[in-house]
C-alpha positions as CSV (number, residue, x, y, z in Angstrom):
1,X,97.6,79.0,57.5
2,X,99.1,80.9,60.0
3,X,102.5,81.4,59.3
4,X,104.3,83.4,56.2
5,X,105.5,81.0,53.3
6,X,108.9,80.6,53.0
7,X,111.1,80.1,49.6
8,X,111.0,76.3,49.9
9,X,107.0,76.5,49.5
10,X,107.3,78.8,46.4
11,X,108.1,78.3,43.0
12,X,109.9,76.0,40.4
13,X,110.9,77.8,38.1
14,X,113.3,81.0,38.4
15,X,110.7,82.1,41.1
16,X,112.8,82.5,43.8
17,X,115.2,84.9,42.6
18,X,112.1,86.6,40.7
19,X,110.3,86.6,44.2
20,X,113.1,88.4,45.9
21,X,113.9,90.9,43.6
22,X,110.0,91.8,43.5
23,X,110.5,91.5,47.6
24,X,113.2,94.0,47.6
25,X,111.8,96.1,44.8
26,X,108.1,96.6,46.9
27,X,109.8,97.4,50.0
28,X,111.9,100.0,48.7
29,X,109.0,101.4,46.7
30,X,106.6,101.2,50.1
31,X,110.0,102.6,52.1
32,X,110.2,106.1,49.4
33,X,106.3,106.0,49.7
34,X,107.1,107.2,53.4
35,X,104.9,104.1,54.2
36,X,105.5,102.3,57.9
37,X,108.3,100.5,58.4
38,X,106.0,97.4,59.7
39,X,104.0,97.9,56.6
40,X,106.6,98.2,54.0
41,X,108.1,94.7,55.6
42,X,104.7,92.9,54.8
43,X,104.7,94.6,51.5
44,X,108.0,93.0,50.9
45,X,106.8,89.6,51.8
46,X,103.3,89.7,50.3
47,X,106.3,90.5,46.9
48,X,108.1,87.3,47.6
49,X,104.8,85.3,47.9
50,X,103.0,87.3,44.6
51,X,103.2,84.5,42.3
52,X,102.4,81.3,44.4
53,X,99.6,80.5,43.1
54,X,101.6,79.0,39.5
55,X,102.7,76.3,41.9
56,X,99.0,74.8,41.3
57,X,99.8,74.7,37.5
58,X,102.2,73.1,35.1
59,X,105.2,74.1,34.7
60,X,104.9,73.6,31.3
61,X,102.3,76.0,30.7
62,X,104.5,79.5,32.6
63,X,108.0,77.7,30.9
64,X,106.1,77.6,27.4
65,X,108.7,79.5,25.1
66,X,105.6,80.8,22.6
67,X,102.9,82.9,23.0
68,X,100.0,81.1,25.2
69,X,96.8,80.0,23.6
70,X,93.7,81.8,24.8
71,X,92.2,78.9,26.3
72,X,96.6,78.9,28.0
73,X,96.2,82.7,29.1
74,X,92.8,81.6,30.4
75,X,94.6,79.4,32.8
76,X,97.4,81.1,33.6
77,X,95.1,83.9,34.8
78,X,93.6,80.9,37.4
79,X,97.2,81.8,38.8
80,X,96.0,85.2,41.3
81,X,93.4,83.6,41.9
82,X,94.8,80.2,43.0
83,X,97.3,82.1,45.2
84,X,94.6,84.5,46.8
85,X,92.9,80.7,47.9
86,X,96.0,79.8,49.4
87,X,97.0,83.1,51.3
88,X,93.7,84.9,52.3
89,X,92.5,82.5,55.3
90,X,95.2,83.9,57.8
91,X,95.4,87.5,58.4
92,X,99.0,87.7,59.2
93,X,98.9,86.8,54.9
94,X,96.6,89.9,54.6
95,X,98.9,91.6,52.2
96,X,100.0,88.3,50.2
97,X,96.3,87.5,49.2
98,X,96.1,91.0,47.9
99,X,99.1,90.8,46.1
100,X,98.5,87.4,44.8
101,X,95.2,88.4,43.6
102,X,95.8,91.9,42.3
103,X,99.3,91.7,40.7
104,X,98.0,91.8,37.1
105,X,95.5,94.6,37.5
106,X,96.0,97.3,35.6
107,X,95.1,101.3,36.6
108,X,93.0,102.0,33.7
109,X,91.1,98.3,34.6
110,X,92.4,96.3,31.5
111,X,93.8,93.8,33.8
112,X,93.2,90.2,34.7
113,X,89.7,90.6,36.6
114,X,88.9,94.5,35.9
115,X,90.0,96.4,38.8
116,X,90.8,99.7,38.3
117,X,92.2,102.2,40.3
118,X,92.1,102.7,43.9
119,X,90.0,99.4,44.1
120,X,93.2,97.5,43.5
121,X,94.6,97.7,47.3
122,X,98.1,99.7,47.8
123,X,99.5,96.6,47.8
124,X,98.2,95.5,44.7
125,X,99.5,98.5,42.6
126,X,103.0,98.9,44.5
127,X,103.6,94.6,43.8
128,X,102.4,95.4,40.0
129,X,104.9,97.6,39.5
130,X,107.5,95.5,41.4
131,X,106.6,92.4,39.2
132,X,106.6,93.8,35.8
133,X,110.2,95.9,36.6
134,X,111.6,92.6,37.9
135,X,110.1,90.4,35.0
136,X,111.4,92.4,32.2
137,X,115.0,92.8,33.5
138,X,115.4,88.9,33.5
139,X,115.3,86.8,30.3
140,X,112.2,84.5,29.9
141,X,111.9,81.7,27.5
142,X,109.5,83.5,25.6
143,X,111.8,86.9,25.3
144,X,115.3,88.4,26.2
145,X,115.8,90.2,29.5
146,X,115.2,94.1,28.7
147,X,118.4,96.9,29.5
148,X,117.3,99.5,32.5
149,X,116.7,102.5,29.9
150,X,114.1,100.6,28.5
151,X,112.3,99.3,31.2
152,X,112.1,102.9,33.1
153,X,110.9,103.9,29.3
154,X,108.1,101.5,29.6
155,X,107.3,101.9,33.4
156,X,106.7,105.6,32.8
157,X,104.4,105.4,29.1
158,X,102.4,102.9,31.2
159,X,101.3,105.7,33.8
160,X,98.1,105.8,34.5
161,X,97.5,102.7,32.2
162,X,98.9,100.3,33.4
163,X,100.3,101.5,36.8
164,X,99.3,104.2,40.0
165,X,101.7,107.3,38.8
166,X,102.6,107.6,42.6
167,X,103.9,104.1,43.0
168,X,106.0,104.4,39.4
169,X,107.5,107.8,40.6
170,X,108.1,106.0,43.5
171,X,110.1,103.4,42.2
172,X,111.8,105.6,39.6
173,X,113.2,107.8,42.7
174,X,114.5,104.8,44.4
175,X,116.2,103.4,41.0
176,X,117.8,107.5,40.9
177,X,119.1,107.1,44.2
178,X,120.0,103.7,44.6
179,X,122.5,104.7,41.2
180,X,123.7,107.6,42.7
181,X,124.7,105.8,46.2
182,X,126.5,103.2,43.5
183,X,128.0,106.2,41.7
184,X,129.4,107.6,45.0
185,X,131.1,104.1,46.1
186,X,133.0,103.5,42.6
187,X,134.3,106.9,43.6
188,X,135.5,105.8,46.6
């Protein structure tokens, strides 16, 4: 594979809205992380392509409006890994195999496969905290979309749980100046 998949090749379900929001959300977090512009862009797309690997499953089983099984949340899990398969054999995907892989890794190591830390790649942590901000501010089958306060509520408890401190503050002083640039046009 040795070109970057496009939103035709990803997702059935609202993926591609979910994928560009966590697109837009990573590069602005990598952009406030003073990261490379060239990086921050492949952050962005290793975002969109984050959850391709629930295109190898059913759509019945990430659509489900109740809580998953065990032997469910088993499977669903097969989903990192799945898109990891898919993305890691070209190095221009470099990014969007970590991404797919490490999206549900959690700081403290409580995640999907037990990363923890600075073992889960940049990448990794700055798409987590992409994902879940993106995920909770849309409505799933399974639970209502969640209001901003909330969400930033969550985001920072989960500090050094869930999430790399830096990348929260990172995406907490984007959300703080992307409202005040709003602010400033409605007073225009």
């Amino acid at each position: 594979m040795n070109k970057k998949v496009t939103a035709p090749e990803i997702v059935r379900y609202d993926g591609k809205r979910h994928a560009a929001g966590v697109s837009y959300l990573a590069r602005q977090i990598a952009n406030t992380m003073g990261l490379p512009l060239y990086i921050a862009e492949d952050i962005g797309h290793a975002g969109y392509c984050h959850d391709i690997g629930k295109e190898y499953l059913p759509a019945a089983l990430w659509d489900k409006p109740d809580k998953l099984t065990a032997e469910e949340y088993e499977r669903m899990k097969q989903h990192t890994r799945l898109g990891f398969e898919v993305l890691r054999w070209s190095e221009f995907q470099r990014f969007a195999a970590q991404a797919a892989l490490e999206h549900h890794e959690k700081w403290d190591g409580s995640g999907y496969w037990g990363y923890k830390g600075e073992s889960i790649s940049l990448t990794g942590r700055i798409v987590a905290v992409a994902d879940v901000y993106d995920a909770l501010r849309t409505a799933r089958p399974y639970r209502p979309a969640w209001d901003c306060g909330r969400i930033i509520g969550y985001m920072e408890s989960e500090r050094s749980r869930s999430f790399d401190t830096e990348v929260v503050d990172a995406l907490l002083h984007f959300l703080k100046q992307e409202r005040a640039q709003k602010s400033e046009v409605n007073l225009l």
